[in-house]
KOLTOR-543748 format. One line per field, with one value per residue: x, y, z of N, C-alpha, C in turn; residue number from 0; residue in three letters. Coordinates in pm, 1 decimal, always signed. Example, Ala and Ser with C-alpha at 12.3 -4.5 7.8 and 13.67 -1.06 7.14 Angstrom:
n_X: (+1319.0 +1285.0)
n_Y: (-569.0 -225.0)
n_Z: (+780.0 +708.0)
ca_X: (+1230.0 +1367.0)
ca_Y: (-450.0 -106.0)
ca_Z: (+780.0 +714.0)
c_X: (+1320.0 +1290.0)
c_Y: (-330.0 +3.0)
c_Z: (+780.0 +787.0)
pos: (0 1)
code: (ALA SER)
//
This chain:
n_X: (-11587.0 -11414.7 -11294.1 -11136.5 -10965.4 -10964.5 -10862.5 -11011.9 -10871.5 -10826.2 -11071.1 -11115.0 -11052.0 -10808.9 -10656.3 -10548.0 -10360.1 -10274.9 -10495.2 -10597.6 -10674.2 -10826.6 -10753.2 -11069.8 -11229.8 -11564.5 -11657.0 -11853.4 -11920.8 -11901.0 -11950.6 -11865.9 -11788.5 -11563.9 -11543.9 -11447.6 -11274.4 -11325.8 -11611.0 -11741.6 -11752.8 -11875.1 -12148.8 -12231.3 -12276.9 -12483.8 -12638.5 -12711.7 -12799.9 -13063.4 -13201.5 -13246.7 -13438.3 -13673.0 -13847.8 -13836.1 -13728.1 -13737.4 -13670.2 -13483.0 -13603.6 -13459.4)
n_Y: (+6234.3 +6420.7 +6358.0 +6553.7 +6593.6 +6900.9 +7230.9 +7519.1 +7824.8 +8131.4 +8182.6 +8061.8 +7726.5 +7511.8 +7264.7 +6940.2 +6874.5 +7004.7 +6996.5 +6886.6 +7055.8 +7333.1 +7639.2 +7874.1 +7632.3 +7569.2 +7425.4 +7222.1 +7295.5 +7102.7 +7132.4 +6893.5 +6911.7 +6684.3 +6491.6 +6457.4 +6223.3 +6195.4 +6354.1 +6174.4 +5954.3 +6086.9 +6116.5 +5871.9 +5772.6 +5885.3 +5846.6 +5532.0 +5599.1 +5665.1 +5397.0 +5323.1 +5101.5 +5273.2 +5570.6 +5930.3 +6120.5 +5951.1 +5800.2 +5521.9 +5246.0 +4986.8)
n_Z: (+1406.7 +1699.9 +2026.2 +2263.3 +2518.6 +2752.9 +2930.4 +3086.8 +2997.6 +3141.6 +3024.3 +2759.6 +2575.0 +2607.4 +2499.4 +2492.9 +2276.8 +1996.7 +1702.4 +1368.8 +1209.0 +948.2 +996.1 +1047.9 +1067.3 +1114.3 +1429.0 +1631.3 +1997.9 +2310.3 +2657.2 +2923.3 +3217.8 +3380.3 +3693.6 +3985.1 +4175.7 +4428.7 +4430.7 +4253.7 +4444.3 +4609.6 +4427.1 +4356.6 +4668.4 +4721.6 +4529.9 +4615.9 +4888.7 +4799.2 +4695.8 +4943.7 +5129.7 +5288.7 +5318.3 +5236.1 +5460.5 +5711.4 +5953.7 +5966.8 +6115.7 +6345.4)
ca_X: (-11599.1 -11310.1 -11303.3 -11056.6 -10990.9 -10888.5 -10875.0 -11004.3 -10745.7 -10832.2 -11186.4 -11063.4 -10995.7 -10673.2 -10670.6 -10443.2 -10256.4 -10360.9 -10603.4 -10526.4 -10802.7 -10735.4 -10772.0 -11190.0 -11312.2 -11685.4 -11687.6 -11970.1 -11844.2 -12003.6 -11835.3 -11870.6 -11660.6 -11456.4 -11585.5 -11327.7 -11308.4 -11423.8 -11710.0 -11773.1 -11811.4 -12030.4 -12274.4 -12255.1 -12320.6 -12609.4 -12791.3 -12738.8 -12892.2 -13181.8 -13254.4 -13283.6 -13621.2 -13741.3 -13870.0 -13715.1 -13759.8 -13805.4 -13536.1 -13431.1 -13592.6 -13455.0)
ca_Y: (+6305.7 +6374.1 +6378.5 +6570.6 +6669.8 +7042.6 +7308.3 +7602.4 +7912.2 +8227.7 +8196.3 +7965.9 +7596.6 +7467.5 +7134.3 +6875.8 +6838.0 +7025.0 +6949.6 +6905.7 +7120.0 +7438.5 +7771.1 +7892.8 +7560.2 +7605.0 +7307.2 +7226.3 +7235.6 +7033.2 +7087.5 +6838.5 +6917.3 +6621.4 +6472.6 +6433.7 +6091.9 +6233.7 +6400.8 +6071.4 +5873.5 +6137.3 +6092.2 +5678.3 +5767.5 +5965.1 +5705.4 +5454.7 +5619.8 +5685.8 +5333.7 +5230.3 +5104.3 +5365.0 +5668.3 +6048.6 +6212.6 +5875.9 +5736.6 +5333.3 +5148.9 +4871.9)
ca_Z: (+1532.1 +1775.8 +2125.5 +2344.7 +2646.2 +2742.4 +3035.8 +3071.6 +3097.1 +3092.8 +2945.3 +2656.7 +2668.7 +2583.3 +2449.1 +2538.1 +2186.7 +1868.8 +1623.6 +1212.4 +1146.2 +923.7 +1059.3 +982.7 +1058.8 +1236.8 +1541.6 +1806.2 +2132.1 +2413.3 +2745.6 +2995.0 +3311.2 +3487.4 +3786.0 +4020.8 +4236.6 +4584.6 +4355.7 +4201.4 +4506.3 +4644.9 +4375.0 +4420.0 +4780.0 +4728.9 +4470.5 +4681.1 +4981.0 +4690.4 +4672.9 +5045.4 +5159.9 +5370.3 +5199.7 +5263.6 +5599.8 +5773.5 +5986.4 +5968.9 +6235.5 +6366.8)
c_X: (-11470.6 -11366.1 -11181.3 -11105.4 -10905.2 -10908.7 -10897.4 -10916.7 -10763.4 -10927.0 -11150.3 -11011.0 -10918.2 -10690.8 -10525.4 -10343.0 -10386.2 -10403.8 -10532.7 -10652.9 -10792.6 -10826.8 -10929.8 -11244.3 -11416.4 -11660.1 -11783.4 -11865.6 -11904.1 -11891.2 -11922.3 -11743.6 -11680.5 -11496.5 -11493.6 -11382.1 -11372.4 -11581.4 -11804.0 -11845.8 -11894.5 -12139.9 -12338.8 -12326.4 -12450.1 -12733.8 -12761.8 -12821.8 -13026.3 -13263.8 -13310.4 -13428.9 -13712.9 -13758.7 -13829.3 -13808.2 -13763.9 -13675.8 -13510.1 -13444.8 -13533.1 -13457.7)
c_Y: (+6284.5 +6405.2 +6395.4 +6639.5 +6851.5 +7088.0 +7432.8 +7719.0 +8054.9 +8251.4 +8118.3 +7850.6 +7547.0 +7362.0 +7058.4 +6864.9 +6907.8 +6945.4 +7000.0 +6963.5 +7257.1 +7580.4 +7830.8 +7833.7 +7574.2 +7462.6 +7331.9 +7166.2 +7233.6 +7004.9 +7016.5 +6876.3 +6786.7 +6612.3 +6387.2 +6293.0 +6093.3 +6291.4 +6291.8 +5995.3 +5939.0 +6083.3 +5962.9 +5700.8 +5780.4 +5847.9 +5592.0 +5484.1 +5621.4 +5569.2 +5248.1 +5232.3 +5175.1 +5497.3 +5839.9 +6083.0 +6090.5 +5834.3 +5567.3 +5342.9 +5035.6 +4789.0)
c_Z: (+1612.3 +1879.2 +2198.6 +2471.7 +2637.1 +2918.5 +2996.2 +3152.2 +3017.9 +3049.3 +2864.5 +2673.3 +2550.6 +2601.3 +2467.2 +2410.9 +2105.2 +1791.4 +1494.6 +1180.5 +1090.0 +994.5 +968.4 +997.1 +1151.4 +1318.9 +1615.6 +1890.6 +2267.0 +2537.2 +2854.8 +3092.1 +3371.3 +3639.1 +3862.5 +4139.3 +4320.1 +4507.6 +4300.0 +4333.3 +4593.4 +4616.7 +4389.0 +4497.4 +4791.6 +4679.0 +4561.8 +4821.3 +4925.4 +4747.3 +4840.5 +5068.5 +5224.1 +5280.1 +5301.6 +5411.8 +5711.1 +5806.0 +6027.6 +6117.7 +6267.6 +6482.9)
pos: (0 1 2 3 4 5 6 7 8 9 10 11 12 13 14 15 16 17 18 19 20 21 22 23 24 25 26 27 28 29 30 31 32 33 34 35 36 37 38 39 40 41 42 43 44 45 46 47 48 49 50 51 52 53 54 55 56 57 58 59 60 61)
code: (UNK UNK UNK UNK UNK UNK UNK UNK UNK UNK UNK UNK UNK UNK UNK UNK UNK UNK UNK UNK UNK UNK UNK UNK UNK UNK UNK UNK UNK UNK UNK UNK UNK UNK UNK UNK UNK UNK UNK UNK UNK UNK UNK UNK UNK UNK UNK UNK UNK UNK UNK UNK UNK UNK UNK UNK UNK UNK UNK UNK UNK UNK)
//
């Protein structure tokens, strides 16, 4: 199994460095898009609000 990365351009994704694979070969291709840092620490953000002790709609007494 390989794993690269690519971009898509144009409808078609362009791979960071070719592949030795000959021309005809069938591949599965599983795209995962790239979750960029601000994107990332969104999602952190979010599960961590998840886990606080108060449950949704309810606002922290203290």
């Amino acid at each position: 199994m390989i794993t690269e990365r690519g971009k898509v351009d144009d409808g078609g994704i362009v791979l960071s460095r070719p592949l030795a694979l000959p021309d005809g070969t069938e591949v599965v291709v599983r795209i995962e898009p790239l979750i960029g840092e601000q994107e990332a620490e969104a999602t952190a953000d979010r599960e961590e609000l998840a886990d606080l002790p108060f449950s949704r709609g309810e606002a922290a007494r203290t």
